[in-house]
C-alpha positions in Angstrom: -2.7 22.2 21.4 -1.2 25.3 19.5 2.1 23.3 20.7 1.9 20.1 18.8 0.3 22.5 15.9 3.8 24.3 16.2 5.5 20.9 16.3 3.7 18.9 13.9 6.0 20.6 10.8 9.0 19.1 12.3 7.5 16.0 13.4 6.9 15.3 9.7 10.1 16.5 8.7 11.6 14.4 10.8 9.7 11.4 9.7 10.1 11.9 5.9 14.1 11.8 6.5 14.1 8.7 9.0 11.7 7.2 5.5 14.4 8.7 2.6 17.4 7.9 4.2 19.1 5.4 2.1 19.1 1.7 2.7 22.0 -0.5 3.2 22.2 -3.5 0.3 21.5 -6.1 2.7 17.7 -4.6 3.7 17.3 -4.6 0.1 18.7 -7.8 -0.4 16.2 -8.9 2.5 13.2 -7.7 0.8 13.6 -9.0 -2.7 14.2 -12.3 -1.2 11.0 -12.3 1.5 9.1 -11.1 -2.0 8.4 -7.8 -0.8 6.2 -8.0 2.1 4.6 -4.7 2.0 3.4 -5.3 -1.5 2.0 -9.0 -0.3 0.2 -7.1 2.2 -1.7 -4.7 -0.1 -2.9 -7.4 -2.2 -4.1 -9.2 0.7 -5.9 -6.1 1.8 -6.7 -5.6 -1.6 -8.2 -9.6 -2.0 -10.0 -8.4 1.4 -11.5 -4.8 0.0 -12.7 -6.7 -2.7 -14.7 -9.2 -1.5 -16.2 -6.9 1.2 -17.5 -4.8 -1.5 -18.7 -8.0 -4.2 -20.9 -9.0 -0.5 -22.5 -6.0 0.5 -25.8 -5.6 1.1 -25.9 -1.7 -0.5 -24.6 -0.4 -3.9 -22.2 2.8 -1.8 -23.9 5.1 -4.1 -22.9 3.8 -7.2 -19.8 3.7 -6.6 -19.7 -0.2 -5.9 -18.9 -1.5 -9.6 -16.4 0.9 -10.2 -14.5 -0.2 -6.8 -14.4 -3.5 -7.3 -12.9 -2.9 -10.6 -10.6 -0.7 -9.5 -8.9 -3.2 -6.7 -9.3 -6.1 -9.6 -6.7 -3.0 -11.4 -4.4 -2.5 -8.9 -4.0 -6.0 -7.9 -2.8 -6.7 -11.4 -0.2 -3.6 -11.4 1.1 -4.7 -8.3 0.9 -8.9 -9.7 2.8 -7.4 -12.4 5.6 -5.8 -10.4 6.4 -8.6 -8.3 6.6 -10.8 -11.8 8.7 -8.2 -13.2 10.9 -8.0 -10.0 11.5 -11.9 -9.7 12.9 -12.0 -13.7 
């Protein structure tokens, strides 16, 4: 255990370079034209988070109302970055 705790700095490290290296044109060719699949998928989840809060049986503390309105928020933002993307 105290291994992987000595390890897990450099694990990261590791990961964080393999995620900034840059990417050649054509990946980011790729993405632009399949309209950004990792942005689709959060609004999916997004459409999905939503409508599992709107049919719940309990309030979540209070918190509920505020939720719902927050996904309804960041599904615009991102809406409005793939419509800004395909001008």
């Amino acid at each position: 255990m105290k291994r992987l705790l000595r390890l897990l700095p450099w694990i990261a490290m590791a990961i964080m370079a393999i995620i900034l290296l840059p990417r050649p044109a054509a990946t980011q060719d790729r993405d632009r034209r399949e309209g950004h699949p990792h942005i689709q998928a959060a609004l999916q989840e997004l459409r999905e988070a939503k409508h599992e809060l709107e049919v719940a049986d309990r309030d979540f503390c209070g918190r509920r109302r505020d939720a719902v309105r927050q996904c309804d928020q960041a599904m615009q933002s991102l809406q409005r970055a793939l419509d800004c993307d395909r001008r």
